[in-house]
C-alpha positions in Angstrom: 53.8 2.9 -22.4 52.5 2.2 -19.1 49.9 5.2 -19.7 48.7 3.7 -22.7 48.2 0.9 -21.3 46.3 2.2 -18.1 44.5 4.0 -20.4 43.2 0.6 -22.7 42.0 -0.6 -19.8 40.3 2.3 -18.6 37.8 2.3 -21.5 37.8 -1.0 -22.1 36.3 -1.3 -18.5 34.3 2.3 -19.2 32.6 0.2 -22.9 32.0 -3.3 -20.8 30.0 -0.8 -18.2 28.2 0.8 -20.9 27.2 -2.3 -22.4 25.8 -3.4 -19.2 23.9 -0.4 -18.4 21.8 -0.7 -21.5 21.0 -4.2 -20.8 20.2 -6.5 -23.5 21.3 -4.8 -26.5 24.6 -3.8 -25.0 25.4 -7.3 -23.4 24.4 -9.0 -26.9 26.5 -6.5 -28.7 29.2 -7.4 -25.9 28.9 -11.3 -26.7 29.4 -10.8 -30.2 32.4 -8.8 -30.1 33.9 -11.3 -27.9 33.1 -13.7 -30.0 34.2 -12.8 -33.0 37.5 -10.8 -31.4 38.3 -14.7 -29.4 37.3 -16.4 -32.9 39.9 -14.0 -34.9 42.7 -14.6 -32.3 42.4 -18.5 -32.8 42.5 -18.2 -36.3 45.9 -17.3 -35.6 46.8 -20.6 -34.7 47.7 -21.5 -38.8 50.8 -19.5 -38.7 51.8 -22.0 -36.0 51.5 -25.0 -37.2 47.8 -26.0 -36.8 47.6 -27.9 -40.4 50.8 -29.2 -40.2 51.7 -32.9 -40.6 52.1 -33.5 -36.5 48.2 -32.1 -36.1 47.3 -34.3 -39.2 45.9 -37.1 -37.3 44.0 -34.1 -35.1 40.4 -35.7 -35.4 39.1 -32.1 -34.5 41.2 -30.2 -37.1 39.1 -30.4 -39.8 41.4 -30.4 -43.2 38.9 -31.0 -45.6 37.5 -27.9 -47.4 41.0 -25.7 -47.8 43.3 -26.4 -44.9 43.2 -22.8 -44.7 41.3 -19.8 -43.8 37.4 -21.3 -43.5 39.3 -24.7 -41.3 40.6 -22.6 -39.4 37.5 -20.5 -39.2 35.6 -23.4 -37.9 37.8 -25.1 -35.9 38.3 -21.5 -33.7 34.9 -20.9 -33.4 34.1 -24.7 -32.2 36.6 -23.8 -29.4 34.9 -20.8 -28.8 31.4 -21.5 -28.7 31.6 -24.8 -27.4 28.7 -26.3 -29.7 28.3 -30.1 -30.2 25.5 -30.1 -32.7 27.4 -27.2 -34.8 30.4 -29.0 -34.8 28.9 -32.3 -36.0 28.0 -30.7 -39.4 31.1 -30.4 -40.8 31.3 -30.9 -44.6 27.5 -29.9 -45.1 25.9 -27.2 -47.5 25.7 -23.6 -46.6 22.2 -23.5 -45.9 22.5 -26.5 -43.0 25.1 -25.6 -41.5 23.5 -21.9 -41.2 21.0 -24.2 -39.4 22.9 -26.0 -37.4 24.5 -22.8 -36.0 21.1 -21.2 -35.4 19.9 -24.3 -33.5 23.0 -25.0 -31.4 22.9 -21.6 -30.3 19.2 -21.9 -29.8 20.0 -24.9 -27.5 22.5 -22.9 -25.6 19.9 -19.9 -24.8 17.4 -22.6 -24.0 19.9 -23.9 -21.6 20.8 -21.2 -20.2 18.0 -19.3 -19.6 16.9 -23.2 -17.6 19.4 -22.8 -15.7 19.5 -19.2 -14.8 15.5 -19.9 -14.0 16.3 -22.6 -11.3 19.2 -20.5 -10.0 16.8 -17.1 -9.7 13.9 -19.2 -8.2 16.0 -20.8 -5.4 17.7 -17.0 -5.0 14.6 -15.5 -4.7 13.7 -18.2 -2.3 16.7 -17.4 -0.2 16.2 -14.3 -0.2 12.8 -14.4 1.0 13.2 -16.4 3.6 16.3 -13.2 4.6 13.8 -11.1 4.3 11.5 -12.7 6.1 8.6 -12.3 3.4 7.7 -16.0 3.1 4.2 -17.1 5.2 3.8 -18.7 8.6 1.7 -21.9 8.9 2.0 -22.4 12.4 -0.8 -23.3 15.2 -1.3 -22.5 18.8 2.1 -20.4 18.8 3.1 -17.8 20.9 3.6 -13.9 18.0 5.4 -11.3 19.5 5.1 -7.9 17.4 7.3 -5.6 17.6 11.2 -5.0 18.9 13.1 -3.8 21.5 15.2 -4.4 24.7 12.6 -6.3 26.6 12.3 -8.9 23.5 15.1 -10.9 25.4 13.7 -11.3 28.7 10.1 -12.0 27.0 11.8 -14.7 25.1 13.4 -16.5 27.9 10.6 -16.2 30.0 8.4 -17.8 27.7 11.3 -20.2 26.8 11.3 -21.1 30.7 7.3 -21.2 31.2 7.1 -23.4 28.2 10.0 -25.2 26.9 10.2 -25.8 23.4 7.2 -23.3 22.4 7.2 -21.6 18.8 7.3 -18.2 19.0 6.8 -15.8 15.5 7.9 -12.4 15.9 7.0 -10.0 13.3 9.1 -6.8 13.6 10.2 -3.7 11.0 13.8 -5.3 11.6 16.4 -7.0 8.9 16.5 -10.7 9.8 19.8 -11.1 9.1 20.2 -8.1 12.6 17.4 -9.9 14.3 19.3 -13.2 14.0 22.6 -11.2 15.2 21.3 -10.4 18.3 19.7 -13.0 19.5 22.4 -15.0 19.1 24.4 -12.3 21.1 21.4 -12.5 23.9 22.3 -16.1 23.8 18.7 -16.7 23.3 19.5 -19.7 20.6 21.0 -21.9 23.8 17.2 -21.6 25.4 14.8 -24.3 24.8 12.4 -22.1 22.1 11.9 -22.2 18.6 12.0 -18.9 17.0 10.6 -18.2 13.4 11.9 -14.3 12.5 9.6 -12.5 9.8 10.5 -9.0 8.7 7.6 -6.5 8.3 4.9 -3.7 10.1 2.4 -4.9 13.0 0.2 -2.6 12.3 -0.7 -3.5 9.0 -3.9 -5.9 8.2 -1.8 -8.4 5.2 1.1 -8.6 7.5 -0.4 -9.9 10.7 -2.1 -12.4 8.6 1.0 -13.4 7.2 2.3 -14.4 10.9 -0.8 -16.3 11.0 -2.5 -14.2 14.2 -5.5 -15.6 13.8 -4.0 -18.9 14.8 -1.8 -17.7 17.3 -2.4 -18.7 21.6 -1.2 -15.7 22.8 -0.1 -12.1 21.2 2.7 -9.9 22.5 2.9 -6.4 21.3 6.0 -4.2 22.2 6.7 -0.6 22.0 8.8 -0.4 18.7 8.7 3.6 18.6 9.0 6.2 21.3 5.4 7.8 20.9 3.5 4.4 21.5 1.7 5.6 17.8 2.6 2.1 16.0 1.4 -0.1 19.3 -1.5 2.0 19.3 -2.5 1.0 15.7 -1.7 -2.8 15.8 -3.7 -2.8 18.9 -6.5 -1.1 16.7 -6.0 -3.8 14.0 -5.8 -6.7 16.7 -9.0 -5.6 18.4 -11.0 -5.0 15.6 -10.9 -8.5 14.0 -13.7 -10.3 13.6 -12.1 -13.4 12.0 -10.3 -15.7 14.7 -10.0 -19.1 14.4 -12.0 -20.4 17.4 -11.2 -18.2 20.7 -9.4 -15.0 20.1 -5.8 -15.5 21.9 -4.7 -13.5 24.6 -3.7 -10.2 24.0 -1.1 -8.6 25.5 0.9 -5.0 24.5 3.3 -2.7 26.3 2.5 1.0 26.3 6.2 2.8 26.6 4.2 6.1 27.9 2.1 6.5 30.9 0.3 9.5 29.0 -0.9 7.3 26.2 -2.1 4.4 28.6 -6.0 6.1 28.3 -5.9 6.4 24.7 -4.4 2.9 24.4 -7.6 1.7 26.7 -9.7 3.2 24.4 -8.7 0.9 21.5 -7.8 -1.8 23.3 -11.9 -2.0 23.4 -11.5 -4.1 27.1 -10.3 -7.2 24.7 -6.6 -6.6 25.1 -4.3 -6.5 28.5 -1.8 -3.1 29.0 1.1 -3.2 30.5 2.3 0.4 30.9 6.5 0.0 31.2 7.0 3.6 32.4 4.0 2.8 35.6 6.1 -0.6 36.1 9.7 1.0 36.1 8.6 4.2 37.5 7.3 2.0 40.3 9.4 -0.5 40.8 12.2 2.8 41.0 10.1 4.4 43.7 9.3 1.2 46.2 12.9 0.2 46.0 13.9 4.2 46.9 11.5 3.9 49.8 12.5 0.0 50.7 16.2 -0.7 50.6 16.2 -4.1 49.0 13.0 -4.5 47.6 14.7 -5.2 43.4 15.8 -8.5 44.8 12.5 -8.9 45.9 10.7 -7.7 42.5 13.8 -9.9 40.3 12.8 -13.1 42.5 8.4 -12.5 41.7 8.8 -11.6 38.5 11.2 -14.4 37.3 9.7 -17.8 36.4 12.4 -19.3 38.5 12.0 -19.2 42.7 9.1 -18.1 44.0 6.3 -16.4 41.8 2.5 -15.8 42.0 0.2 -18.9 41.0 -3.5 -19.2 40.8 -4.5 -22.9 41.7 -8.3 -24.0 42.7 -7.9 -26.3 46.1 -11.1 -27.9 47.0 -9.7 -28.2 50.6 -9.7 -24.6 51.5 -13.3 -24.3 50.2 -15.2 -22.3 52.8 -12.2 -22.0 54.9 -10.6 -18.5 56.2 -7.6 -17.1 55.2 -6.0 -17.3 58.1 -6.6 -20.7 58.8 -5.9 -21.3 54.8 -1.7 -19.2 55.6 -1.3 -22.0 58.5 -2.1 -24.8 56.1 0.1 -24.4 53.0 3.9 -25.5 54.2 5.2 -24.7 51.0 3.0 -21.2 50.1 1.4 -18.3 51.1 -2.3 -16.8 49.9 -2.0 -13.2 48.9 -5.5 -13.6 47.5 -8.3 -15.0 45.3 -9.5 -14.8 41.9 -12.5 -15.7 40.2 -14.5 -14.8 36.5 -17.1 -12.4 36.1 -19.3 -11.9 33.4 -19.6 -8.9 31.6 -22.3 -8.5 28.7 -21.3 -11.7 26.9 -18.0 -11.9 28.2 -16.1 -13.6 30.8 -13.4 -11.5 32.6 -10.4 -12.8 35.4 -10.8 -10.5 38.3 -8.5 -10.6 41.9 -8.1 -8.9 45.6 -5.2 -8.9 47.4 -4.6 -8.8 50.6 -7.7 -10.2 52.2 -9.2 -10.0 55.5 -7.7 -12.7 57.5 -11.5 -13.8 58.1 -12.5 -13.7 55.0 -13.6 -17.6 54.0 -12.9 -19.0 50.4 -16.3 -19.3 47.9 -16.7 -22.5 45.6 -15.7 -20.6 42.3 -12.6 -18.4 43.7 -9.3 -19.5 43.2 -6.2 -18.6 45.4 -3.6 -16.4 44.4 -0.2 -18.2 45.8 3.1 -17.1 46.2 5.0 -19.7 45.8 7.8 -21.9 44.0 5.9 -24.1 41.6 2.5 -26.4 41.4 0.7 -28.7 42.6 0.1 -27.1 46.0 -2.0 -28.9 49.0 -3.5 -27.7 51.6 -4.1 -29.4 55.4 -6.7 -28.2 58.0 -4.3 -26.8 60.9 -5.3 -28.4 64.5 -5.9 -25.0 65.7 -4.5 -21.5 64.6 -1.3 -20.6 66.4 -1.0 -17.3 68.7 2.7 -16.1 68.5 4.0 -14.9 71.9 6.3 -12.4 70.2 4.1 -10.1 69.1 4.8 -6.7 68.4 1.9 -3.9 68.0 2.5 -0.6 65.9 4.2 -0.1 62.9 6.3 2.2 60.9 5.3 3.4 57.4 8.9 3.7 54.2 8.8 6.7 53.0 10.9 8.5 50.3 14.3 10.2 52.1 14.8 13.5 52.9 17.3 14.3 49.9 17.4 12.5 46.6 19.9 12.7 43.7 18.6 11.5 40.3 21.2 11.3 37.9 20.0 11.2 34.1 17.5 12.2 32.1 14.7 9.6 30.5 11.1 9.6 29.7 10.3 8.5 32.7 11.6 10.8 34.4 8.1 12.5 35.2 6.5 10.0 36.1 8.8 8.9 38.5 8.6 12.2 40.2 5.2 11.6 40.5 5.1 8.8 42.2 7.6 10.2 44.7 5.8 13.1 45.0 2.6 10.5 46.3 5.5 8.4 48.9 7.3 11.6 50.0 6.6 13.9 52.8 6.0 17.6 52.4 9.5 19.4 52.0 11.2 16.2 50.1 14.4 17.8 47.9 14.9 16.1 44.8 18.4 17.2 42.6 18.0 15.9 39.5 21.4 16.0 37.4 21.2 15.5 33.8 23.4 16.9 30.5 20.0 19.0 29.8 20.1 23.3 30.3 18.6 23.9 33.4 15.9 26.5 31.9 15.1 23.4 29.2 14.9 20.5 32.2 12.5 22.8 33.7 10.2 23.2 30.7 10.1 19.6 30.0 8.6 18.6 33.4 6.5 21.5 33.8 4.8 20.3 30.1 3.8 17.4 31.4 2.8 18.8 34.9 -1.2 18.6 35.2 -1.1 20.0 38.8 2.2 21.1 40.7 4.0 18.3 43.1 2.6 18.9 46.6 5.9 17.5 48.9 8.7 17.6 45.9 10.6 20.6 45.3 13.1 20.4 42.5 16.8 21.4 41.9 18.4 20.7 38.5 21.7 21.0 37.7 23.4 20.5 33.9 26.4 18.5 34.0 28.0 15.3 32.2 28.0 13.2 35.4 31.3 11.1 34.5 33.0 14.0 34.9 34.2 15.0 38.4 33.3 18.3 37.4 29.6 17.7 37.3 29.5 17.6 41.3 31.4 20.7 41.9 28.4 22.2 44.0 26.6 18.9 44.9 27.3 17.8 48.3 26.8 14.3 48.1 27.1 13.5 51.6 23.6 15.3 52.2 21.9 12.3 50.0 20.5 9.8 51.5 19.5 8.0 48.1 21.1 8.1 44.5 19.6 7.0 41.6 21.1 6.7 38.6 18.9 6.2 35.7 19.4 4.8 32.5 20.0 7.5 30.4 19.2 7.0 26.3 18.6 10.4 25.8 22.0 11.6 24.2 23.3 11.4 20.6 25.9 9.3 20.7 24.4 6.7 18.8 20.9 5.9 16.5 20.4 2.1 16.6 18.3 1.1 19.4 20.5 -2.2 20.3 23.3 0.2 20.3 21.1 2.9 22.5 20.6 0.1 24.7 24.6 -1.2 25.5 25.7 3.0 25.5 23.1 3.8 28.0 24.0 0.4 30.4 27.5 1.4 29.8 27.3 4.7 30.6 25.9 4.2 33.8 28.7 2.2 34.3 31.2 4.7 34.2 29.0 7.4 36.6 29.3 4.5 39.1 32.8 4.2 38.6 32.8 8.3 39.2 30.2 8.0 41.8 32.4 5.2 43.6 35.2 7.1 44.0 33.8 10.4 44.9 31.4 8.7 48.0 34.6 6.6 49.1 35.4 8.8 51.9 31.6 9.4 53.1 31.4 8.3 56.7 27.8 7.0 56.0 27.0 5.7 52.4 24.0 7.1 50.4 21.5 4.4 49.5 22.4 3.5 45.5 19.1 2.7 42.9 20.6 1.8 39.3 18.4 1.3 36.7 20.0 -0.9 34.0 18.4 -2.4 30.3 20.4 -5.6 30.0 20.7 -7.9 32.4 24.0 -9.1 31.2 25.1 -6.3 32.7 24.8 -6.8 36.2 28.4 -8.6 36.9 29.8 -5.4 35.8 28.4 -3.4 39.2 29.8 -5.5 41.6 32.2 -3.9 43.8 30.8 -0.8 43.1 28.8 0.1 45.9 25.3 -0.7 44.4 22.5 -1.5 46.8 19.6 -2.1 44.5 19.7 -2.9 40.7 16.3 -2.4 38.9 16.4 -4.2 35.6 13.8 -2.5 33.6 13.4 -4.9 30.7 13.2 -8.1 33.1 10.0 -6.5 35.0 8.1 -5.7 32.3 9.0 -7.8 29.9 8.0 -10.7 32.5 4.6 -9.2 33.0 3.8 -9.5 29.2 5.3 -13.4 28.9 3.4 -14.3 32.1 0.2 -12.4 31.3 0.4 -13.9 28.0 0.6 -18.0 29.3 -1.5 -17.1 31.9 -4.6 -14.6 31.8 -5.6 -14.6 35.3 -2.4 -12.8 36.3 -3.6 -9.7 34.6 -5.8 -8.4 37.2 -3.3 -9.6 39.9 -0.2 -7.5 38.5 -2.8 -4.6 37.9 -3.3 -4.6 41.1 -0.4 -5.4 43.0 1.2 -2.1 40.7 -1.8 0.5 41.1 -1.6 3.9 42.5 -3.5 3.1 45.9 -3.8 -0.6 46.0 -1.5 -3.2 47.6 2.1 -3.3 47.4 5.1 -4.9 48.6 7.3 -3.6 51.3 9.9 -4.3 54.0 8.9 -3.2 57.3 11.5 -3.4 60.2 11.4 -7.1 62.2 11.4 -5.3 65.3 7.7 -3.9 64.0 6.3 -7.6 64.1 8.3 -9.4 66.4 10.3 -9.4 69.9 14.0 -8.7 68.4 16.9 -11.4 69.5 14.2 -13.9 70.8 13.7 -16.7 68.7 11.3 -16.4 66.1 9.8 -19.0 63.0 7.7 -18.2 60.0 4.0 -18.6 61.6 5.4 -15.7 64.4 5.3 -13.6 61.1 2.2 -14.7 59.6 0.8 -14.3 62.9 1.9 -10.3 63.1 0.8 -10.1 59.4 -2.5 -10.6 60.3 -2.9 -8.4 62.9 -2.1 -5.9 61.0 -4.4 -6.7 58.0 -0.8 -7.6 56.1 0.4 -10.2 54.7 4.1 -11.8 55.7 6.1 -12.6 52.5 9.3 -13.4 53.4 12.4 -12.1 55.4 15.9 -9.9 54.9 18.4 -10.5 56.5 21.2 -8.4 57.2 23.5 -10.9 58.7 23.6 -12.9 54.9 24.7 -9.6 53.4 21.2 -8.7 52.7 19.5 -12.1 51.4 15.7 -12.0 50.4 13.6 -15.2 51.8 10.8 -15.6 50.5 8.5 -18.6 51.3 10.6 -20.0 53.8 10.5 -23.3 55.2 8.7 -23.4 57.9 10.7 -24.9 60.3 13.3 -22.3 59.9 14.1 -20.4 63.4 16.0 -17.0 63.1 16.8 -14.4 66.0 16.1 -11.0 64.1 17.7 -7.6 64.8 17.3 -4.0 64.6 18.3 -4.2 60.8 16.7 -7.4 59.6 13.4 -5.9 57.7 9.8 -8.6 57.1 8.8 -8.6 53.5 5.3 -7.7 53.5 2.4 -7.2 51.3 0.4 -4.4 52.9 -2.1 -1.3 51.6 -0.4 1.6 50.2 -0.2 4.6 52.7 0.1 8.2 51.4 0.8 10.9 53.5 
């Protein structure tokens, strides 16, 4: 019996599908069985007791044609179909109450379909606005195009430049994940309003959709790996024709150093670069050579703290730089900036590290390091001559023997820019879940000439496993550096790429940790890490320096973005051959154990054609001062180190 039954249902359920797969002639055909099948089963209600004498006074049980089989037609399907106007005319000819029928139905489709047409309008609605299909009429707002791990930072560096600025973004993302993250970045608590729309940069409808042409700045990320989609919005955004009074500022990241020409070429000198694997690659490199130097980098590049300004101060007009150093109590000059014209353009142009003689023209602007503006300047009594002077000078260099651990697309270009700091014989181990033979193709594919001071080791191992450093002897490292490695297959989804590469790093340092423990003498630890968040989770783990990845870059396309004039500035402060930041031993500037204040260090600075940033100091477990007061006396040792911004050297 129970069979039977199962098997009533089964095409019951098989006939209702059918009549919903053809639509409208299977769901009519549907509605009329169900009618007629519900009319038939009320009809059963004579046989108990519907006309009898205790339902006589039953206003709605009609008696009056037979008390029989057309009453109890009617009344059953007035219960059915629920139709006032029907039911009304009761007791009329054949031909009106065919009408009636025909017109109450009528009513009910008219209804209906009302109803279903308000409901599917403000569904569609809905769903648009999930979608992210619906149009942006917004002014002056800040569009970000494009998604990936540096979106956070961007946003809360904006959020922090600019409270309460409206920022679109415009990315080949689902809202609905778009939403979910953010929220898990905890980028809803920041003072920023954020309109999400879902479709591709690089197409000519869509960007006009986010309203670009209305937009103060524009902020292109690297969505894919190959740069090919940045490369085509930046066409798009370079080629208009059509802004709405003065073009905004463009900004875009190129993920890969090897497009950065090609991406020069479209950007058509109308659109600012900022190439993440020169930055990283870098920022890795300098903090290899300088022990310390990411606290330095997280402090500059953070809109919190100390960062680089560009202010006009009609006091240091014609004034030298040195004498300008000695008149700022709350900043330093690095440099100056000032417009140049170009054709029918006007461009933002800088120098850094100046000439200490070199005097301040009427239309250049100082580049400041310092923590906010307003900044004055007073004319010093006379310059001050520090009595602790030290000559000479030592030069960071990359150490003898480096481990890299992991394997990323930036892994070639940071060999070459150790290659450019290290001296001739430099061993570099790189350690990665890559064949040896394939590890070896890869960088010699992207090898235009051969490293002149590098010379390679690889070895293929999954370095949470002990086993990986059967026949590495890390004792002979002076440095470790332990990338961020996104390279695997464990997962597809780049949010998800992004937490399994931070939290795989994790657990090498947990390996590493416990297989250096016993080292008399500790190597030097670099970890590169994607999420910020994720810093807490190093501590106690023997980390020296932790380069954030997304925080550098994604600070240089926020701040560029707000603020033009810091183009040139970052371009220079990060290009091969220019300036850069380093810490030099105190006992290079000053008389160790004496006591020693700020100007003693701006004085050395100058001497030396450098510029003194700041101080770290070993006895505070390493703390980075930059911009101190300048009443501030210290008695340095043999491991406090000056913070400097010097030229490059390359050996």
């Amino acid at each position: 019996m129970s069979r039977l039954f199962t098997k009533l249902q089964e095409n019951i359920r098989y006939l209702i599908d059918q009549a919903f797969a053809h639509k409208f002639i299977g769901q009519s055909l549907l509605f009329l069985t169900l009618v007629v099948t519900v009319t038939l089963i009320g009809m059963t209600a004579v046989f108990f007791g519907l006309f009898s004498e205790q339902n006589a006074h039953i206003s709605t049980i009609p008696h009056d044609i037979d008390a029989g089989f057309w009453d109890s037609l009617w009344w059953s399907l007035n219960q059915v179909m629920r139709l006032p106007g029907f039911a009304k005319a009761y007791g009329a000819t054949l031909p009106i109450i065919m009408y009636s029928l025909f017109l109450s139905l009528m009513g009910l489709v008219v209804f209906s379909v009302l109803i279903s047409l308000i409901n599917n309008t403000m569904r569609s609605r809905i769903e648009a606005l999930r979608k992210g299909d619906t149009q942006v009429l917004e002014r002056n707002h800040m569009l970000v195009l494009g998604w990936n791990n540096k979106i956070f930072s961007v946003l809360q560096q904006l959020a922090r430049l600019q409270p309460g600025i409206k920022v679109v973004i415009l990315a080949p993302r689902e809202i609905d994940m778009m939403q979910e993250q953010l929220r898990i970045a905890g980028i809803r608590r920041e003072k920023i309003r954020i309109i999400l729309r879902s479709g591709t940069p690089s197409n000519h409808g869509e960007l006009d959709r986010v309203a670009v042409d209305k937009a103060s700045g524009v902020i292109v990320l690297a969505t894919d790996a190959d740069d090919s989609e940045t490369i085509k919005t930046v066409v798009l955004l370079t080629s208009r024709r059509d802004w709405e009074g003065e073009p905004p500022v463009l900004t875009t990241e190129i993920a890969l150093e090897h497009n950065y020409e090609l991406a020069s070429i479209a950007a058509r000198k109308r659109l600012h670069i900022v190439s993440s694997s020169r930055i990283i690659s870098k920022v890795i490199v300098q903090t290899v050579r300088n022990p310390g130097l990411a606290d330095v980098y997280s402090e500059i590049y953070a809109p919190a703290g100390n960062s680089i300004f560009v202010q006009s101060i009609p006091d240091c007009i014609d004034r030298p730089m040195a004498e300008i150093a000695y008149g700022l109590s709350n900043a330093i000059p690095v440099g100056i900036a000032w417009d140049e014209k170009r054709g029918d353009r006007v461009r933002h142009a800088a120098g850094l590290n100046l000439e200490p003689e070199y005097e301040i023209a009427e239309d250049e602007q100082l580049v400041l390091l310092a923590r906010g503006l307003p900044i004055h300047c007073k004319r010093p009594e006379q310059l001050p001559v520090s009595k602790i002077y030290r000559e000479g000078g030592s030069v960071p260099h990359v150490p003898g023997r480096v481990l890299l651990i992991g394997w990323t697309d930036l892994l070639h270009d940071i060999l070459q820019e150790l290659d450019a700091h290290s001296l001739s014989g430099t061993e570099v181990t790189i350690l990665s879940e890559s064949p040896v033979e394939q590890a070896e193709q890869a960088i010699t594919a992207h090898q235009q000439t051969p490293f002149r001071n590098l010379t390679l080791s690889f070895r293929q191992g999954d370095a949470v496993l002990q086993a990986a450093y059967t026949d590495i002897d890390l004792a002979s490292f002076q440095t470790i550096v332990v990338l961020a490695d996104q390279t695997g297959d464990r997962v597809t989804h780049q949010a998800d790429r992004q937490a399994d590469a931070d939290t795989r790093t994790l657990r090498v340092l947990l390996r590493l940790s416990d297989l250096t423990a016993a080292l008399a003498a500790q190597p030097h630890t670099v970890v590169e890490l994607l999420d910020d968040n994720n810093r807490p989770l190093l501590e106690g783990l023997g980390v020296d320096d932790i380069v954030v990845s997304s925080e550098v870059v994604s600070a240089q396309l926020a701040q560029i973005a707000r603020q033009e004039v810091l183009a040139p500035i970052y371009r220079e402060l990060l290009s091969a051959g220019g300036v850069e930041i380093s810490l030099r031993p105190a006992g290079d500037y000053v008389q160790l154990h004496t006591d020693c204040g700020f100007h003693d260090l701006l004085y050395a600075g100058q001497q030396k054609m450098e510029i003194a940033l700041g101080l770290r100091l070993a006895q505070h477990n390493g703390k980075v001062l930059l911009n101190p007061p300048r009443d501030a006396r210290w008695q340095l040792g043999e491991q406090d180190k000056v913070v400097v911004l010097a030229q490059q050297v390359y050996q």
